[in-house]
C-alpha positions as CSV (number, residue, x, y, z in Angstrom):
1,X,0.0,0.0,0.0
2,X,1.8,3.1,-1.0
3,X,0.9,6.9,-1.5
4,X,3.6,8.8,-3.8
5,X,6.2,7.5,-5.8
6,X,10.1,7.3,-5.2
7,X,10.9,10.6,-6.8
8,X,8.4,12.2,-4.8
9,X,6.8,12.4,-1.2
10,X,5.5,9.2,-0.1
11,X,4.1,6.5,2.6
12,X,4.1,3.2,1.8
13,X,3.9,-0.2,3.7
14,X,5.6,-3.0,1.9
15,X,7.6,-6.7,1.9
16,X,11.1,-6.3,1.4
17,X,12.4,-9.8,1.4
18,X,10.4,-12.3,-0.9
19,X,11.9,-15.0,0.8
20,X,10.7,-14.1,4.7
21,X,8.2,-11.7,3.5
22,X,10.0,-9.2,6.0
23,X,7.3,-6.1,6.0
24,X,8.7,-2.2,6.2
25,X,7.4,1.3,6.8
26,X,8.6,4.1,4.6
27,X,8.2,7.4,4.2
28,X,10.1,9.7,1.8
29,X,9.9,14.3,2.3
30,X,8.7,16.2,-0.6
31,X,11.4,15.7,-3.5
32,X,11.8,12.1,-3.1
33,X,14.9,13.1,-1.0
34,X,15.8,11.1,2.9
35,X,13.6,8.3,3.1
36,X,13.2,7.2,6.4
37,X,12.6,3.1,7.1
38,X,11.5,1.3,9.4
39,X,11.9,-2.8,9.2
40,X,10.6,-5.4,10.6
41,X,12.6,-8.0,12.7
42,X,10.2,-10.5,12.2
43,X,9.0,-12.2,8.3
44,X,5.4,-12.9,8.0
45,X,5.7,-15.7,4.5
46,X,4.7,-18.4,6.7
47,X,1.6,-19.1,5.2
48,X,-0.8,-17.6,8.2
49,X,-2.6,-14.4,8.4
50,X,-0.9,-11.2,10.0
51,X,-1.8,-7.9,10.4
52,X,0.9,-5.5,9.9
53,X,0.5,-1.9,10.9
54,X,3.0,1.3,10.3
55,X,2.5,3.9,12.8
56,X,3.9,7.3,12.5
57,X,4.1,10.2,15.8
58,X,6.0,13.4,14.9
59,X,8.9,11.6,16.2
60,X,8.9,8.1,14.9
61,X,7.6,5.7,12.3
62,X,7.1,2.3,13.6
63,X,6.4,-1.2,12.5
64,X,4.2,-3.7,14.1
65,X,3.6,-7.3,13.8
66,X,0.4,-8.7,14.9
67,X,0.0,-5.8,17.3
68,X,4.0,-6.0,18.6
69,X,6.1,-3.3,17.9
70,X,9.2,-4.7,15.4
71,X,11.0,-2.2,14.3
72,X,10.9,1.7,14.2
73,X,13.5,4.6,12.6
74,X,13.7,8.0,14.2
75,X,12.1,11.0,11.9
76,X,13.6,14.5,11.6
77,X,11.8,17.0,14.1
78,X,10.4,19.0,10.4
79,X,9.4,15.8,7.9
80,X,6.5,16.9,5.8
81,X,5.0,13.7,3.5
82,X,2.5,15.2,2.0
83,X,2.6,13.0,-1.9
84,X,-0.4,15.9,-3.3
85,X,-1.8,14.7,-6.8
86,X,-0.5,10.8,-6.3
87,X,-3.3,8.1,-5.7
88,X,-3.4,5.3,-3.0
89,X,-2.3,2.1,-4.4
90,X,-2.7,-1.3,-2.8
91,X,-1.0,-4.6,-4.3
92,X,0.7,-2.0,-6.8
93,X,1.8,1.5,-7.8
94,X,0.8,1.5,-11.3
95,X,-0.9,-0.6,-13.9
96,X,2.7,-0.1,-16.2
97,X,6.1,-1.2,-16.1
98,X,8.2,-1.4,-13.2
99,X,4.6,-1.4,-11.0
100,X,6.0,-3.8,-8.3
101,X,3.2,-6.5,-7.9
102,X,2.2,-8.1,-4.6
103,X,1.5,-11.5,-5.9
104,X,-0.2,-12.8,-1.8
105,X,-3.6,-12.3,-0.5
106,X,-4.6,-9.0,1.1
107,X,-7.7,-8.4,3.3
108,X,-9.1,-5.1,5.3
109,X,-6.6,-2.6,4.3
110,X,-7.1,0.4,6.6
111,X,-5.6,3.8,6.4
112,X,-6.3,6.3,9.4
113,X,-5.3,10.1,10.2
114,X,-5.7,9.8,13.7
């Protein structure tokens, strides 16, 4: 699930390792420039449901695992991700090249402002 692209501002919540299906938080400033990731310690490609969350407070970005904090990154005290004019995408950025596919199931995606 992603907002923005990588030459732009952005959120996005993906798998980084296709083998242990190791989920991540990132969030890029306005420009594409200093991306800021947080990883999880734990995989999830073991076949069983799993909710994974990103959270972000003006100070942190965090990753959790079935409701267990696994991983977090420190954000600059000024970090505006504000990706104006992209869409929300879920299981892929684009419909062209280079777009990224989730090949997995996904169920109740959620995305909140609180």
């Amino acid at each position: 699930m992603q907002k923005g692209l990588y030459s732009t501002a952005q959120w996005k919540l993906q798998l980084d390792d296709a083998v242990t299906g190791k989920p991540s938080c990132v969030v890029r400033t306005t420009g594409g420039a200093d991306s800021v990731i947080a990883k999880a310690s734990v995989g999830i490609a073991d076949g069983a449901w799993h909710k994974v969350t990103c959270q972000r407070t003006s100070t942190t970005l965090t990753i959790l695992v079935d409701n267990v904090a696994r991983g977090s990154a420190l954000l600059p005290s000024t970090y505006d991700i504000n990706p104006v004019g992209q869409p929300v995408a879920i299981g892929a950025k684009s419909t062209g090249n280079n777009n990224d596919q989730f090949h997995g199931a996904i169920d109740d995606v959620y995305f909140n402002l609180d």
